[in-house]
KEFI-914867 format. One record per residue (C-alpha): residue number from 1; y, x, z. Coordinates in pm, 1 decimal. Each point is the difference from the previous one (the first is absolute). Layout:
# KEFI-914867
<NUM; <Y; X; Z>>
...
***
This chain:
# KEFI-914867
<1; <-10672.0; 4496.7; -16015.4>>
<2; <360.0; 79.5; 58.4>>
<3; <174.6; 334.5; 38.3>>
<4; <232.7; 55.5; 274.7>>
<5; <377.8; -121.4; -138.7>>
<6; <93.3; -232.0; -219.1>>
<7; <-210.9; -186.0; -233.0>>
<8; <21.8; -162.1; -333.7>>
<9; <-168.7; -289.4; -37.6>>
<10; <33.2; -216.3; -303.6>>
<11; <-82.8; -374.3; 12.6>>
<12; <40.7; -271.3; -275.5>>
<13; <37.7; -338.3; 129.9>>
<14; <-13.9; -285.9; -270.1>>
<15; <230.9; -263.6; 127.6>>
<16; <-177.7; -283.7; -101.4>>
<17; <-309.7; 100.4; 180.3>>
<18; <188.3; -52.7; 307.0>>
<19; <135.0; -368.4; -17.5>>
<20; <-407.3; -48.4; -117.9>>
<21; <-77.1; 101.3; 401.0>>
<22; <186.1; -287.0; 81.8>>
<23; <206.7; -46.0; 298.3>>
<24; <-248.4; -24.5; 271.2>>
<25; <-110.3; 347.5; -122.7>>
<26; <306.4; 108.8; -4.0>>
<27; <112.3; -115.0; 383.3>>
<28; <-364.5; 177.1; 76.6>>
<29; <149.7; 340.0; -164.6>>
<30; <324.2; 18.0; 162.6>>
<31; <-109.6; -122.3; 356.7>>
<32; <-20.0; 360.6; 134.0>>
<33; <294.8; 70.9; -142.0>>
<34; <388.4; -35.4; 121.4>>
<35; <331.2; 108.3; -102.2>>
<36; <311.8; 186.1; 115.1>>
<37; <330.0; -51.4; -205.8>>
<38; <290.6; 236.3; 68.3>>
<39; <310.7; -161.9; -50.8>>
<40; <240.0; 180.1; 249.4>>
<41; <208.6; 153.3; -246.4>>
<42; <406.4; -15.4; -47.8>>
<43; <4.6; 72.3; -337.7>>
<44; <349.9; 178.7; 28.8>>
<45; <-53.6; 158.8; -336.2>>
<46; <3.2; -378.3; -163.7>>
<47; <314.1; -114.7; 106.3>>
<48; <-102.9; -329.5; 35.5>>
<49; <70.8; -235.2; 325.5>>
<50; <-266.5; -81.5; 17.1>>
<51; <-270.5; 203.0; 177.5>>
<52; <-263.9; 243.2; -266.3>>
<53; <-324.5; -242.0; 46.5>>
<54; <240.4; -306.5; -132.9>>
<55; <156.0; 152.4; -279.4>>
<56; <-95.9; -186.9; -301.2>>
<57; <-101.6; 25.1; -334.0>>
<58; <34.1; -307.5; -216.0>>
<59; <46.1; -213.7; 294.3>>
<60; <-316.8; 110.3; 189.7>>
<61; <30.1; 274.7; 310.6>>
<62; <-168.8; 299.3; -41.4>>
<63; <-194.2; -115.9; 284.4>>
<64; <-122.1; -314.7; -83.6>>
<65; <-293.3; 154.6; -236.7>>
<66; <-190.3; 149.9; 254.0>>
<67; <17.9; -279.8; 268.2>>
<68; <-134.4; -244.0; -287.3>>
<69; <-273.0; 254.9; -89.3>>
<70; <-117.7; -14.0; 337.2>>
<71; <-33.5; -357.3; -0.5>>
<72; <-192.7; -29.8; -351.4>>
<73; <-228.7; 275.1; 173.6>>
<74; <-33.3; -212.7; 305.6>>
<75; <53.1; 306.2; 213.5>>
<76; <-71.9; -55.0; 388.0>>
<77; <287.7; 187.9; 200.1>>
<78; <308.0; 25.0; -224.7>>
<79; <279.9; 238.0; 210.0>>
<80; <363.7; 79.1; -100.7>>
<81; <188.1; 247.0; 137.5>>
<82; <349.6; -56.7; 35.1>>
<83; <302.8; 112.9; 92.4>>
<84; <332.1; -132.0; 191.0>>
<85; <134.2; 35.7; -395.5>>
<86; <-268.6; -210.9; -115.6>>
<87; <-48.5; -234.7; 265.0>>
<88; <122.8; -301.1; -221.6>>
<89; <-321.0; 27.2; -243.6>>
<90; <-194.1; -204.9; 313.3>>
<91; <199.0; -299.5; -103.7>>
<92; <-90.3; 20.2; -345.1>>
<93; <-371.2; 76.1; 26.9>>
<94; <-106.6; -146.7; 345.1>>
<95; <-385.4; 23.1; -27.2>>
<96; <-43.6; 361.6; 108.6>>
<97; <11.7; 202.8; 276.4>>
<98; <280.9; 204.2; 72.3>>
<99; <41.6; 342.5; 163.9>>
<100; <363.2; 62.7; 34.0>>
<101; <67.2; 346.5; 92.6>>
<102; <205.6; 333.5; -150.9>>
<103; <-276.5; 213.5; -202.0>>
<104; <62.9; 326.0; 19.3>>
<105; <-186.6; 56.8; -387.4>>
<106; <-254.2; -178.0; -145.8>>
<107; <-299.5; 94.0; 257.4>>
<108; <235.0; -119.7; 258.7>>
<109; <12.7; -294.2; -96.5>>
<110; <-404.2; -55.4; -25.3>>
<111; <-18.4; 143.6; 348.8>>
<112; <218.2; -286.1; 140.7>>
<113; <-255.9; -203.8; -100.2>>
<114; <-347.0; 126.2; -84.7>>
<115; <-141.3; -39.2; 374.4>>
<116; <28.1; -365.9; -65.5>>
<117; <-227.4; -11.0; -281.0>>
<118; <-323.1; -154.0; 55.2>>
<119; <-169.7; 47.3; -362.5>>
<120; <-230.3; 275.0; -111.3>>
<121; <248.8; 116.3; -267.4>>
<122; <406.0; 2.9; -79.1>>
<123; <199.1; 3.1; -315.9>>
<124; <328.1; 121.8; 57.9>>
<125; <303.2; -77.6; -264.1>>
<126; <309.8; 71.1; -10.7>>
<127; <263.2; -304.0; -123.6>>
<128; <232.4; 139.0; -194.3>>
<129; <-254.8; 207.5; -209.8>>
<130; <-246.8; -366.2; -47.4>>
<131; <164.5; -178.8; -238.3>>
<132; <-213.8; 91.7; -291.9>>
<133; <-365.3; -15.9; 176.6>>
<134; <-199.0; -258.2; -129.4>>
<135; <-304.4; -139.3; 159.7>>
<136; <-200.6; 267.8; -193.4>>
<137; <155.3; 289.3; 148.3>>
<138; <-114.5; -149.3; 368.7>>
<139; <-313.6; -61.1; -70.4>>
<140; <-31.7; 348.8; -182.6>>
<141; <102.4; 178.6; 300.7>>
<142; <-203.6; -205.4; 219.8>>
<143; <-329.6; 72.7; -246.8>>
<144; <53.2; 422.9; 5.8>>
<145; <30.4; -18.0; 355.8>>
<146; <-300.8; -245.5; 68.1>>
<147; <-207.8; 115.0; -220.9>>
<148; <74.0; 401.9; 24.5>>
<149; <29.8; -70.5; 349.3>>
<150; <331.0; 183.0; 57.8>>
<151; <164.2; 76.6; 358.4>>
<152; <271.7; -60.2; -191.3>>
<153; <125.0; -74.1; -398.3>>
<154; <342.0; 68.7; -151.2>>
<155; <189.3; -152.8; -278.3>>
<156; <99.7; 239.1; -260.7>>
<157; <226.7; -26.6; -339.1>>
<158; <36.6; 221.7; -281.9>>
<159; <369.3; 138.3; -5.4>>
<160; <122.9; -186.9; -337.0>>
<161; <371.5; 19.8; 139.0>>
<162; <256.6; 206.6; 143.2>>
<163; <-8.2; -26.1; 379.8>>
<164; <311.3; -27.6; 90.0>>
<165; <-34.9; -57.6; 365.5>>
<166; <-232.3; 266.1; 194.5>>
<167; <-352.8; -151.6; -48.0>>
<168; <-268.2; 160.9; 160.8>>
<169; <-183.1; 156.0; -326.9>>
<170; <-391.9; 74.6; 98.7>>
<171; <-202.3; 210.6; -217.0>>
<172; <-384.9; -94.7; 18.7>>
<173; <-154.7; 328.7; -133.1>>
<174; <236.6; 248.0; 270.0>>
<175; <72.0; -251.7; 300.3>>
<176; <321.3; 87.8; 27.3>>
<177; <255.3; -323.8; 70.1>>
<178; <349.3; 83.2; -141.8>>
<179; <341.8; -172.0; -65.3>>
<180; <105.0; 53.7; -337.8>>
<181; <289.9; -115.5; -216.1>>
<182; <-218.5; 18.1; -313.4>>
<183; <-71.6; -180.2; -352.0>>
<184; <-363.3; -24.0; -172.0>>
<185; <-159.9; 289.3; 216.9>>
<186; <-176.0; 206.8; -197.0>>
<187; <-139.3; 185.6; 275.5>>
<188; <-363.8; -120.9; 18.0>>
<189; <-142.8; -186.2; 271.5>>
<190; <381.3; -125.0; 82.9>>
<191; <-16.7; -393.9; 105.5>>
<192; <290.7; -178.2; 199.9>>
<193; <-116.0; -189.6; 359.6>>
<194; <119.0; -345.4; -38.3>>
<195; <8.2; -176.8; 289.1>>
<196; <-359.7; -147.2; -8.3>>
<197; <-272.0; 47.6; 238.4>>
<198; <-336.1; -65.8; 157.4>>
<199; <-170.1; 106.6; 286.0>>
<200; <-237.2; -26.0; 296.7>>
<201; <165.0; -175.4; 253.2>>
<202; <-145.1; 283.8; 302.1>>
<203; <60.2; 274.4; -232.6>>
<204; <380.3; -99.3; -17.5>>
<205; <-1.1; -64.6; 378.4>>
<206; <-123.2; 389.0; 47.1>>
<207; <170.2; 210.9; -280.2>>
<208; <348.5; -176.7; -9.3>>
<209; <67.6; 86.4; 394.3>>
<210; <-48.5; 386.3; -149.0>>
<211; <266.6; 4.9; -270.2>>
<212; <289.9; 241.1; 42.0>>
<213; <372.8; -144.8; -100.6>>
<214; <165.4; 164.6; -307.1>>
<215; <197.6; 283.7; 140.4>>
<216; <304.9; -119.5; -219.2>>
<217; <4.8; -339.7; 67.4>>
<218; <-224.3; -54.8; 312.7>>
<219; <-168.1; -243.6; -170.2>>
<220; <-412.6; -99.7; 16.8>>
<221; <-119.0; -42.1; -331.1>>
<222; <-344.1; -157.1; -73.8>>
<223; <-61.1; 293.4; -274.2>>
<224; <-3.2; 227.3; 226.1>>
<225; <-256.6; -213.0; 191.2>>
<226; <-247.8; 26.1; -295.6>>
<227; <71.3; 344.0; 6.1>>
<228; <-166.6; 84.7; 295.7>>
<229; <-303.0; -218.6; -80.8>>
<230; <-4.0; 268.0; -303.9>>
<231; <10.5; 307.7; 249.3>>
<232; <-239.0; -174.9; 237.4>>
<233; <-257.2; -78.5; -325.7>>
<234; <36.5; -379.2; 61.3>>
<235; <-125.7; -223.2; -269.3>>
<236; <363.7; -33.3; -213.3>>
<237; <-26.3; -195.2; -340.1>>
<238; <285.1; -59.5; -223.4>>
<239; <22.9; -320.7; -212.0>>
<240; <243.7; 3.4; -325.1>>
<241; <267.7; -201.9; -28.0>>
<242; <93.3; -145.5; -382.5>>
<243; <337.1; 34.8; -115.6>>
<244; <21.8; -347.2; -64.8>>
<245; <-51.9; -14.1; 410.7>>
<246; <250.0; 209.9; 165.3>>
<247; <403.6; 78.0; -21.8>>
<248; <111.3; 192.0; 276.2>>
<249; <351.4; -193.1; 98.7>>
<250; <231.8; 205.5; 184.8>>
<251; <410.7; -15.1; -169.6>>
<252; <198.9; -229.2; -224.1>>
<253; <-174.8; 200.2; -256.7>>
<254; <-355.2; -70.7; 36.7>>
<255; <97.9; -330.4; 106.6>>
<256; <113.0; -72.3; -370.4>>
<257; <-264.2; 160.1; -158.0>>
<258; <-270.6; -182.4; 239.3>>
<259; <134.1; -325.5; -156.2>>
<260; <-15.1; 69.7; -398.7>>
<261; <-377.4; 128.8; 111.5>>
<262; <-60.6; -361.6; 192.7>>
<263; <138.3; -133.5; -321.4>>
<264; <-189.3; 187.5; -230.5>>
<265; <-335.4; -54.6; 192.6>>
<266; <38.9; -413.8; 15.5>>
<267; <20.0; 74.7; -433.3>>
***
């Protein structure tokens, strides 16, 4: 039984027990399953020249995770939306397809694609927040929202650093989403949304067309999407994130620290 809002749904997945299915299994897992990869951003606060989905960190673009993640999963329909700022990552990764539009926010961007989709279910990621996700945290998500069988699932993180850009801050016991500048929230139920998502493809298709832009930005962000699955009492499951997982990467600043973490992680 689930309540109407967001649920909590905690799943322990021993790694080994998955390269034991084997990869025939595995194909068999994923084949209702596709991906959309949104990689349209500038990245103006980086100062880089290169475009935000290219920046690298020891020598590897903060895209490049993903995209191999959803080969090793052997995902069907693998979609990147792009931008004209980010048009050049087609000649470094050729094997996808490309949506090249300007997203007006993150839902935006799934909406210039989603209709396309022929799979049962999506996972949505966004590039520059991928670099840490390991094969684990995929096939995590995917579980909850198979097994729970969610309308949708969101990626959360416990806030273990200051947020120095505007994240969108969700708590899970009021369902309020916020953007907070904060450190080590002690305000219970507080989790950061980062970037990582799963949903029924025809679920998507109806809610997304419904979402309001930001009055200060104009913007269409997928939180408020799950949003009104909450209000409508849609099946909404969140899956946590690790901190070994997820670094939000959005100045100079987080840049830096997103490399001693990469370092610290291959120790």
């Amino acid at each position: 039984m689930f309540w109407n809002g967001i649920t909590k749904i905690e799943v322990l997945i021993n790694n080994k027990n998955y390269d034991i299915i084997g990869y025939i299994k595995l194909t068999n897992f994923m084949k209702d399953w596709s991906i959309i990869i949104l990689a349209a951003g500038k990245g103006t606060r980086l100062k880089s020249q290169e475009p935000k989905p290219l920046v690298k960190i020891e020598g590897e673009p903060l895209i490049s995770n993903i995209l191999n993640l959803s080969n090793i999963l052997n995902i069907k329909e693998k979609y990147v939306i792009i931008s004209e700022y980010t048009n050049k990552i087609k000649d470094f990764y050729p094997n996808y397809q490309y949506i090249n539009t300007i997203p007006k926010g993150t839902a935006d961007g799934v909406m210039a694609c989603i209709n396309k989709v022929k799979t049962r279910n999506v996972l949505i990621a966004q590039a520059d927040d991928s670099f840490f996700y390991n094969k684990e945290t995929l096939l995590r998500m995917i579980d909850i929202h198979e097994k729970y069988q969610g309308d949708f699932t969101v990626g959360l993180a416990d806030i273990v650093k200051k947020l120095e850009y505007k994240s969108a801050v969700f708590n899970v016991n009021t369902h309020k989403l916020l953007g907070l500048n904060q450190e080590n929230s002690s305000i219970p139920g507080e989790k950061v949304v980062c970037g990582l998502y799963a949903g029924k493809t025809e679920w998507i298709q109806s809610i997304f067309p419904l979402i309001e832009p930001n009055p200060k930005n104009g913007e269409y962000g997928i939180p408020s999407g799950f949003l009104l699955g909450i209000e409508k009492g849609d099946n909404i499951l969140y899956c946590d994130i690790m901190e070994k997982e997820w670094f939000g990467i959005n100045n100079l600043n987080e840049l830096e620290n997103a490399k001693i973490k990469f370092n610290r992680n291959k120790k």
